[in-house]
N, C-alpha and C positions, 0 to 999 in steps of 0.2 A: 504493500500500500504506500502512496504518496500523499504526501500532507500538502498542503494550499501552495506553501513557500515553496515545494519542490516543484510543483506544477509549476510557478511562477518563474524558475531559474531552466527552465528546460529551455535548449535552444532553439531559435527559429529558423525554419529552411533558406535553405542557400535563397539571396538576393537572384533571382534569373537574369532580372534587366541589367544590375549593376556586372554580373558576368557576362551576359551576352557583349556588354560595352567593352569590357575590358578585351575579349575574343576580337573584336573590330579595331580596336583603339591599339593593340601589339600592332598588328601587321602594316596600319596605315602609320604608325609612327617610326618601324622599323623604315619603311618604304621614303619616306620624306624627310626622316633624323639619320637616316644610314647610305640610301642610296642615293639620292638627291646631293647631297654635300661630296659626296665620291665622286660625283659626275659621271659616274657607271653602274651599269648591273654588272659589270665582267669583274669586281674587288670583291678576289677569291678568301680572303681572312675573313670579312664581312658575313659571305656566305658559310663560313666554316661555324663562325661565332653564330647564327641565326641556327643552324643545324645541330651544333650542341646545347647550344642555352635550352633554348625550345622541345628538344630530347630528353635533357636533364629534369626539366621541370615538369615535363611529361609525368616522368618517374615517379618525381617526387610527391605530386599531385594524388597521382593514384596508389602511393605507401601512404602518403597522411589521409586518405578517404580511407582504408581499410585499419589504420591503430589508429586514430584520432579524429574521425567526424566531423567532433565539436569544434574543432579550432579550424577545420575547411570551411564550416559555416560559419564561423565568428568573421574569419578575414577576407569575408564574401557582402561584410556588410556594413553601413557607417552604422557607431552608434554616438549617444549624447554623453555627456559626460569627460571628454577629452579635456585634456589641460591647457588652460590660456597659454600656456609658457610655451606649451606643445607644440598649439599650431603653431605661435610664431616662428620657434624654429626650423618649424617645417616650413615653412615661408624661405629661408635662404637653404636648406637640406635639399629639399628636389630638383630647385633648381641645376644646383650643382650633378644630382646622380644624370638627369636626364642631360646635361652637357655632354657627360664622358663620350656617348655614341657617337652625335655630331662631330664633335672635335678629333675624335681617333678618324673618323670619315675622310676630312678634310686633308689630316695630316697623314695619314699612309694610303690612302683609294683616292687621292686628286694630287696633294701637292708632293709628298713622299720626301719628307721634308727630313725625317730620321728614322731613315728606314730599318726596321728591328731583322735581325736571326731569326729563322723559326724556331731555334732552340730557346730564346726568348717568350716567344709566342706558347711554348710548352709548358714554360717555367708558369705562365700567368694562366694557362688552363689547367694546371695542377691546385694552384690556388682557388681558383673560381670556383671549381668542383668542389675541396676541399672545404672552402664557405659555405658552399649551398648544401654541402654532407651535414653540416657541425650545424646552422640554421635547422636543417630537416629534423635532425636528432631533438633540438632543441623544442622544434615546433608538435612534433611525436610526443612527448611528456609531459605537455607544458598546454591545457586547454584555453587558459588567459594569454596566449601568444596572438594577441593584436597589434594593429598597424602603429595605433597611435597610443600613448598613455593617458590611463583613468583608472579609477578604482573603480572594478567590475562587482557594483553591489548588488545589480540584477543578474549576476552569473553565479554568484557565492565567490565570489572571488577569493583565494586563500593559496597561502606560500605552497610554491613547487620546489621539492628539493630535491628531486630524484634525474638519474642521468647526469648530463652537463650541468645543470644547477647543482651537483652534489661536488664541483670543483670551484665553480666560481658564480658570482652572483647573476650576470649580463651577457651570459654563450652567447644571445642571437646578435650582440652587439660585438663580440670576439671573431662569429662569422663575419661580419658585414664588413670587420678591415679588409679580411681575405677576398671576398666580391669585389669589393670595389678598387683595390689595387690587381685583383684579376683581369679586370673587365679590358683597361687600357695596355695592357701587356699580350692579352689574346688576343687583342685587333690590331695588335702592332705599332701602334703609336705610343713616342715620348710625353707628345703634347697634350693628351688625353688624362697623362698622369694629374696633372697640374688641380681640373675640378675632382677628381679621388681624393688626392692629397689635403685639398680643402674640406673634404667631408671629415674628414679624423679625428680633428680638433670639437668638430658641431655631433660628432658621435662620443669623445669623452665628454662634454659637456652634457648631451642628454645623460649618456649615464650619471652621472653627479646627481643632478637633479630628476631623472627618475626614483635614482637609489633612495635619497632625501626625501619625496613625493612618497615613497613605499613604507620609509622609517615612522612619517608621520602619519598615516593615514590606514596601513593593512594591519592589521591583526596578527601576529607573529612574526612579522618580518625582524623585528629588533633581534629577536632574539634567534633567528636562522644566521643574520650578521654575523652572530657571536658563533657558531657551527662555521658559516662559512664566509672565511673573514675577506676576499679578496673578490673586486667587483670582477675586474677583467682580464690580469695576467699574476696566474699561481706567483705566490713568495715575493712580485713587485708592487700591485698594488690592486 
């Protein structure tokens, strides 16, 4: 039997329209952010990078629909509750993620400005995967793994300590160095580094102020700190 409150924390189905958007919104932005700025369909890194990413996440998609449902439909959907500090940052954060495509475009599929090794191009698909491994893992155990930060009172929101949270506090944010210093090394561009580079800084600061956000407001988090003392790199910090 389920009580009132558990009926009320049950999750709601996948958003259709806001996925069907996003199924539209990948291809036309790959097509206009990737190929457009290359000045070619023939920028074979481009195609290599569209054929893994989209494979990977393939993957990924259909292991978190089968161990984790809940957190497919969570981040299928906007909800209320995000933190003012949140969006704002997210206001200079995406900009920056959706530069890295264009700009890797420009600089190795039109002007080939510094042109990388493939063995380069390796080094950063090893990463990228490696992100989107330690992410998945993260998002597999973890059903409050939302886009943006809130305290999830309509999910029962309450500390995940198991998996990568049983090492450090912020895994999905440990991935996302890996992503996004991947992204620009598997398209072959130097120049692409540069809006990566600037996410790093606006990814230790959310975590600061997530961590901060979680101390004061969730229900055992204080005392998981004291279990697991380090947000994002074991023994440094």
């Amino acid at each position: 039997m389920t009580s009132p409150n558990d009926k009320d924390q049950q999750p709601e189905g996948i958003d259709r329209r806001r996925l069907l958007l996003v199924l539209v919104i990948v291809p036309v932005y790959l097509a206009l952010f990737m190929f457009l700025p290359a000045g070619t369909w023939a920028w074979m890194k481009g195609w290599l990078f569209i054929s893994a990413f989209l494979g990977v996440m393939v993957v990924v998609a259909l292991y978190l629909w089968r161990v984790n449902p809940e957190v497919v439909v969570a981040r299928s959907r906007s909800h209320k509750g995000t933190k003012r500090w949140d969006k704002i940052l997210l206001w200079f954060f995406l900009p920056a993620v959706y530069a890295i495509v264009p700009v890797a475009a420009l600089d190795d599929g039109r002007f080939q400005c510094f042109p990388l090794p493939w063995w380069v191009c390796g080094i950063g698909y090893v990463l990228l995967i490696a992100g989107l491994a330690g992410m998945t893992w993260a998002e597999s155990v973890n059903k409050f793994f939302e886009p943006t930060v809130r305290i999830q009172t309509d999910r029962g929101h309450r500390v995940i300590d198991t998996g990568p949270y049983a090492i450090v506090r912020h895994p999905g944010y440990v991935s996302g160095f890996l992503v996004f210093i991947g992204m620009p090394l598997s398209l072959g561009s130097l120049w692409a580094l540069i809006p990566a580079i600037l996410l790093c800084p606006l990814l230790v600061l959310r975590t600061i102020w997530e961590d901060q956000t979680l101390r004061e407001e969730l229900a055992g988090y204080q005392g998981y700190t004291q279990r697991v003392r380090y947000r994002l790199i074991p023994g440094v910090w």
